[in-house]
C-alpha positions as CSV (number, residue, x, y, z in Angstrom):
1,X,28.3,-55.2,-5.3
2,X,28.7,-52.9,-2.3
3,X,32.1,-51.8,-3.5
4,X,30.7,-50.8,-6.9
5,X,27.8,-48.5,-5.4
6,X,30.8,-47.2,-3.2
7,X,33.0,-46.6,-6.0
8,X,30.2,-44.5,-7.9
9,X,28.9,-42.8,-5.4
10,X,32.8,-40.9,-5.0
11,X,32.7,-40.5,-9.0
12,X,29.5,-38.7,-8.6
13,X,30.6,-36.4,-5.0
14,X,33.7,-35.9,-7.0
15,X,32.3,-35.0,-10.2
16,X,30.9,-31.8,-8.6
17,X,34.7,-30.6,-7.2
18,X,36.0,-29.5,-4.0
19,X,34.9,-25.6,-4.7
20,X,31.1,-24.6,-2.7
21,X,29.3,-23.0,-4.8
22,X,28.4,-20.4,-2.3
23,X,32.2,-19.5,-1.9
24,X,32.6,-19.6,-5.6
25,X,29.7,-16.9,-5.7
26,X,31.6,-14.4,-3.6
27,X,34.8,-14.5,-5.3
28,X,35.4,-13.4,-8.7
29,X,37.4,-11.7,-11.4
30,X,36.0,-8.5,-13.4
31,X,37.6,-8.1,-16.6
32,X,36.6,-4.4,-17.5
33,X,36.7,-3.0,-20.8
34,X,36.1,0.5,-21.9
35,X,37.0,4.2,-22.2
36,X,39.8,6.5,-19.9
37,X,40.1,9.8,-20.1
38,X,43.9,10.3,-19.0
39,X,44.1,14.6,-19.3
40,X,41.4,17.3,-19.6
41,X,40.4,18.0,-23.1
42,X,42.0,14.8,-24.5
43,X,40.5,12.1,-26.5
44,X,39.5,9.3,-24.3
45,X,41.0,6.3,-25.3
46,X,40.8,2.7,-24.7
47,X,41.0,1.6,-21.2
48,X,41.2,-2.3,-19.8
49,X,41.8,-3.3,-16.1
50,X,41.4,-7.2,-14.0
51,X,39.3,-6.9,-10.8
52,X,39.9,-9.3,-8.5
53,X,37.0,-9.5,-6.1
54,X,36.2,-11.7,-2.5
55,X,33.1,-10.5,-1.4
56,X,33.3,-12.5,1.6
57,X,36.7,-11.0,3.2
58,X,35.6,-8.0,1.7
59,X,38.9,-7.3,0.0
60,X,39.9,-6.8,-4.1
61,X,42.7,-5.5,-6.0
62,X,43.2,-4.8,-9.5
63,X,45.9,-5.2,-12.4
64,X,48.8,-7.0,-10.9
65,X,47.5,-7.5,-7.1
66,X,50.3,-6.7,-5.3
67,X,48.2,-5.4,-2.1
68,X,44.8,-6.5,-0.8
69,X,42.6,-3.7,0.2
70,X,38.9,-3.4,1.9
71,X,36.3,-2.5,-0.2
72,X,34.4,0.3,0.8
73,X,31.0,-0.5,0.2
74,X,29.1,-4.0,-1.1
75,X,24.8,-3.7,-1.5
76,X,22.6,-5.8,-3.9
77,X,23.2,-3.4,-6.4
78,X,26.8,-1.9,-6.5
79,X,30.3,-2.6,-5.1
80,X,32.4,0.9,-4.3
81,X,36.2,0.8,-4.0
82,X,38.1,3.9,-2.5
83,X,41.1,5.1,-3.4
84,X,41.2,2.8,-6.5
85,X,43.9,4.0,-8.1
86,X,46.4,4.0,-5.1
87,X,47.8,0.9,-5.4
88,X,49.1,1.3,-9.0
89,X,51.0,4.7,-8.3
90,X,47.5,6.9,-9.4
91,X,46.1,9.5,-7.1
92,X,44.3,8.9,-3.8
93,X,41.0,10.1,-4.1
94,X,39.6,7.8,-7.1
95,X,36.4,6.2,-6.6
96,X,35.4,2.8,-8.7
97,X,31.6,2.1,-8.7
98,X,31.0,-1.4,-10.0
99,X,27.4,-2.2,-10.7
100,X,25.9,-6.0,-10.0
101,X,23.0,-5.1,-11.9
102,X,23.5,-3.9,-15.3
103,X,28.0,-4.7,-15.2
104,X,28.8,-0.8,-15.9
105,X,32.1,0.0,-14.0
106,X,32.8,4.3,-13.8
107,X,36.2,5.5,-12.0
108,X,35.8,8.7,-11.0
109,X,38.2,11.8,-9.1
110,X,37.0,13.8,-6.7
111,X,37.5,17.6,-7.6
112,X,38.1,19.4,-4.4
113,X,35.2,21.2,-1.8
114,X,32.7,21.7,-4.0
115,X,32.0,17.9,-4.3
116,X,32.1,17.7,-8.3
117,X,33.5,14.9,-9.6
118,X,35.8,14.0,-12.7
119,X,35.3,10.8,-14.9
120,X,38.5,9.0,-15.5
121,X,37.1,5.8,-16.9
122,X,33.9,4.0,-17.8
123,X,33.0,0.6,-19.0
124,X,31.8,-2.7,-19.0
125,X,32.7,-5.6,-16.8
126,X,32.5,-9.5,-17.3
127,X,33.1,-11.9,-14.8
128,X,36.1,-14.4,-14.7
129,X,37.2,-17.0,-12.4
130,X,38.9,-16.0,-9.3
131,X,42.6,-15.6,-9.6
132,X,42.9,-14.7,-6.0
133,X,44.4,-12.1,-3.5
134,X,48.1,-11.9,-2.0
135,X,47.9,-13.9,0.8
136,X,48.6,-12.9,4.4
137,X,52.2,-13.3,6.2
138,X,50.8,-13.4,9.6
């Protein structure tokens, strides 16, 4: 009789998998649809991009996750990542804001001294499971 109650309580501890639910939390994907505007006084058109986020490391990358980078800034509201863009050939000063609130992601460049800014793309984001991040060689 002891072996049965053994033998369900592991079905029931495994039933709820190997992943904490705290970890799971703090690492996510963002799939983000929306709108990019690639040149000045072109249409927008439409614009897709993968997030991967690990709030806990505080890295992400995006697209094809070739590199790992810090993100910038995490609150209870919004998640900033600088130079955005860098990692996929774009130029450095891009700025993502993604928003934990209401799921609105804007990319937006920098325009010089004056501190004016240039929308590049806007959106919406979902969350996805984690695909992870490029893992360290030492």
């Amino acid at each position: 009789m002891l072996k049965i109650h053994a033998l369900g309580a592991f079905a029931v501890i495994s039933s709820f998998g190997v992943a904490s639910p705290v970890l799971a939390a703090n690492q996510f994907d963002l799939v983000c649809k929306g709108k990019e505007q690639k040149r000045t006084g072109a249409p927008a058109t439409a614009w897709s991009e993968r997030y991967r986020i690990d709030l806990d490391a505080k890295r992400w990358c995006r697209g094809a996750c070739k590199t790992a980078t810090e993100i910038s800034s995490v609150t209870a509201d919004d998640i900033v990542l600088l130079d955005s863009r860098a990692a996929i050939g774009g130029p450095g000063d891009v700025e993502t804001s993604l928003s934990r609130t209401n799921g609105t992601v804007k990319e937006y460049i920098a325009m010089g001294w004056s501190g004016s800014a240039a929308s590049l793309a806007e959106g919406k984001c979902t969350r996805d499971l984690f695909s992870g991040l490029p893992g360290q060689r030492f």
